[in-house]
N, C-alpha and C positions, 0 to 999 in steps of 0.2 A: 833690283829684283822685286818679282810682285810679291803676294802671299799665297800666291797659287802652289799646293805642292806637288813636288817633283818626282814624277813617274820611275819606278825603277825599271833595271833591267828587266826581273824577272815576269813584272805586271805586262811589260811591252810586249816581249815575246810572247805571251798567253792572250792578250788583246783580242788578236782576230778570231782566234779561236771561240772564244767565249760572249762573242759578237755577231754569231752570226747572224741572228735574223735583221740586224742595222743594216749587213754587208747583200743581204737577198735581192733580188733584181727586183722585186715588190716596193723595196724600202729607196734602194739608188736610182732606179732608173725616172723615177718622179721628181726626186733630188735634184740629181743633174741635168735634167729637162729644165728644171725652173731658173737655174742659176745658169745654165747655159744662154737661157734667151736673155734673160738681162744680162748679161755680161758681153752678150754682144760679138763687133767684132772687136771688142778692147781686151784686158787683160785681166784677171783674176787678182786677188788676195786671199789667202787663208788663214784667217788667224785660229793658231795651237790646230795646225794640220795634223798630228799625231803620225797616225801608222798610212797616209793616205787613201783611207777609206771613201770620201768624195774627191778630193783633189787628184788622184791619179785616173779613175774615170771620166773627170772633166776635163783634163788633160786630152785623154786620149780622142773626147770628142772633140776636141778642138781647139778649148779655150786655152791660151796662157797661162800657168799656175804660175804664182810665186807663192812657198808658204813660209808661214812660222810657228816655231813649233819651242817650246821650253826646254823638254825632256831629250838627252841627245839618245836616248832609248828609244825613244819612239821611233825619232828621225831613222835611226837606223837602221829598223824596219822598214821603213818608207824605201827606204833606199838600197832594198833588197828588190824592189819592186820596178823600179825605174833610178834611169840617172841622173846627176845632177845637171847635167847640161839641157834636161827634157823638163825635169820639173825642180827649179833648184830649191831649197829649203835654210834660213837662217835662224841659229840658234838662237834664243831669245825670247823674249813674255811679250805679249802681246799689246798692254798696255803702254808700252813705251819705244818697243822697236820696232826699226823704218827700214824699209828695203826704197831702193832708186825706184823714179818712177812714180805714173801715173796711174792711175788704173780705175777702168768702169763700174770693177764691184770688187767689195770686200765683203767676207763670208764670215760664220762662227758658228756651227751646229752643233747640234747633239747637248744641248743645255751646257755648250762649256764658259760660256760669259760666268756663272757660278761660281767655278774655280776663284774665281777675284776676291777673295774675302772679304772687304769693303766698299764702302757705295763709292771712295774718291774713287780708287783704282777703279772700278767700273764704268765710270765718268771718264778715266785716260782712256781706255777702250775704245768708246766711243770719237772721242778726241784723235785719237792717233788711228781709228778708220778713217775721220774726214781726212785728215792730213796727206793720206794716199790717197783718193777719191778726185777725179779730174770734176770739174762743173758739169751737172749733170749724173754724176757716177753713183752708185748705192750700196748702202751697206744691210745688208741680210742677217736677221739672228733669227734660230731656231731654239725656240724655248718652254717648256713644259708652265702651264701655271699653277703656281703653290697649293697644294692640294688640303689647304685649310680648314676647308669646310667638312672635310671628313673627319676630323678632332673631335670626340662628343668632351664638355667639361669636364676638364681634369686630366685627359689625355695626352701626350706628346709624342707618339708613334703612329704611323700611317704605315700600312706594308702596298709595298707597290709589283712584289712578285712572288708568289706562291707556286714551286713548280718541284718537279721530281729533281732536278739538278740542283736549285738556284734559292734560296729565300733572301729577300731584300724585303727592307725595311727604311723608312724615313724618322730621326728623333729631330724635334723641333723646340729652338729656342727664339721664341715669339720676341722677346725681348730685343733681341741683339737681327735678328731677321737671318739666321743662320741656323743650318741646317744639316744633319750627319747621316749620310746612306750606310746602313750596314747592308754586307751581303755574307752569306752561309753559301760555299759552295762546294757540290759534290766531287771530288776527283773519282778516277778512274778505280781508284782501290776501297772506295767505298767509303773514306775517311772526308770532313768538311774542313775547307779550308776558310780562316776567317779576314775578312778587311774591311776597310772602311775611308774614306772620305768626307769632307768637309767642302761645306758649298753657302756661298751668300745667296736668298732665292729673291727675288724680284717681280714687281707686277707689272703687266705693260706700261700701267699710263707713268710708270717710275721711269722706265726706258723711255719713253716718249721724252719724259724731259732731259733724260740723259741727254736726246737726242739735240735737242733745242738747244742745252748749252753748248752744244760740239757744234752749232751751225748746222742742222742736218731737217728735215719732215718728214713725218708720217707721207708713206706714199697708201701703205697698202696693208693688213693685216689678214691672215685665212688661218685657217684650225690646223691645215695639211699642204702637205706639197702638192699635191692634186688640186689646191685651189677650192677647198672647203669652205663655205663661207664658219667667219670664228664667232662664236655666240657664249652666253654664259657659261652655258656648259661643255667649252672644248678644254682639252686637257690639256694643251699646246697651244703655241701661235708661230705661225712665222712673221716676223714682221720685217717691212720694208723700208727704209730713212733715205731720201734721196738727198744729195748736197744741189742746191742751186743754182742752175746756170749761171 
């Protein structure tokens, strides 16, 4: 087991709900355009597919899913959505568990490589992408970059959302490269409910070498799934790691 923690029940079911501008056809349908063409006519991986938020769309365009997903909450969800004979899903962290098979691209969006709480486990990651990956095949992360420069001295909170429903916020521990989202959220009764998560953040060119030691290259990096080019100031990257013929 990794250090990634484990999703409850009650988070799962409230998931999509509280998701939805990720789930908007603005947000997916550029998503699974992109991972659709690289994935070809081979087969998918998911790693920590969750509630199948891109994987059951990619599914339905075409490609092969297999996912994996930690939390059997989540899964569960998923599989409210589609069956396992269409999109099968096995329980498991990502860093170390292997579904049979080959496949031309393995995925990980939505900043969840983070969840890892240390730079090994984030290296298995990497490592047990290549391990599915035929020669040739690629593995894709979607990932926010560390919003450090917004720190003035002395600071260790960044807010990254200010809304009528929702406040979120970022505390940082510069030291250890770990990092804790709080969020305030509005329910229906007008009362806020509070949570919070723990995340290891990382810089691309740290990934890049992840990538190196797992056998993998830089193919490609962009700001967006629209294929932004990425520059100093994107808040994200997708990046691309091909394994070699």
């Amino acid at each position: 087991m990794t250090s990634s923690e484990l999703w409850t029940r009650a988070t799962a079911d409230r998931y999509d709900a509280e998701e939805t501008e990720a789930f908007s056809a603005a947000v997916l349908g550029p998503t699974v355009a992109f991972l659709a063409e690289l994935a070809g006519d081979g087969r998918a991986v998911e790693f920590a597919i969750g509630t199948g938020r891109v994987g059951v769309p990619l599914r339905e365009r075409g490609v092969p899913v297999v996912g994996i997903e930690l939390s059997e909450h989540m899964a569960a969800v998923l599989r409210r959505k589609i069956d396992a004979d269409t999109l099968p899903v096995v329980i498991g962290d990502m860093a170390t568990t292997v579904v049979p098979g080959e496949f031309t691209l393995v995925y990980l969006v939505y900043n969840t490589i983070t969840n890892l709480l240390t730079q090994d486990e984030q290296v298995e990651c990497f490592c047990n992408a290549a391990r599915h990956l035929a020669p040739g095949g690629r593995f894709v992360i979607e990932l926010g970059v560390p919003p450090l420069r917004f720190l003035p001295p002395g600071q260790v909170a960044v807010p990254f959302d200010v809304s009528e429903r929702h406040l979120g916020f970022d505390t940082f521990d510069l030291v250890e490269q770990l990092l804790v989202s709080h969020h305030f959220t509005r329910d229906d009764d007008g009362r806020y409910r509070r949570g919070n998560s723990r995340h290891r953040y990382a810089w691309p060119a740290e990934l890049d070498l992840m990538a190196r030691i797992a056998g993998l290259e830089l193919e490609r990096r962009v700001a967006d799934w629209d294929g932004a080019p990425f520059a100093q100031d994107s808040a994200k990257h997708i990046s691309v790691w091909r394994k070699p013929a």
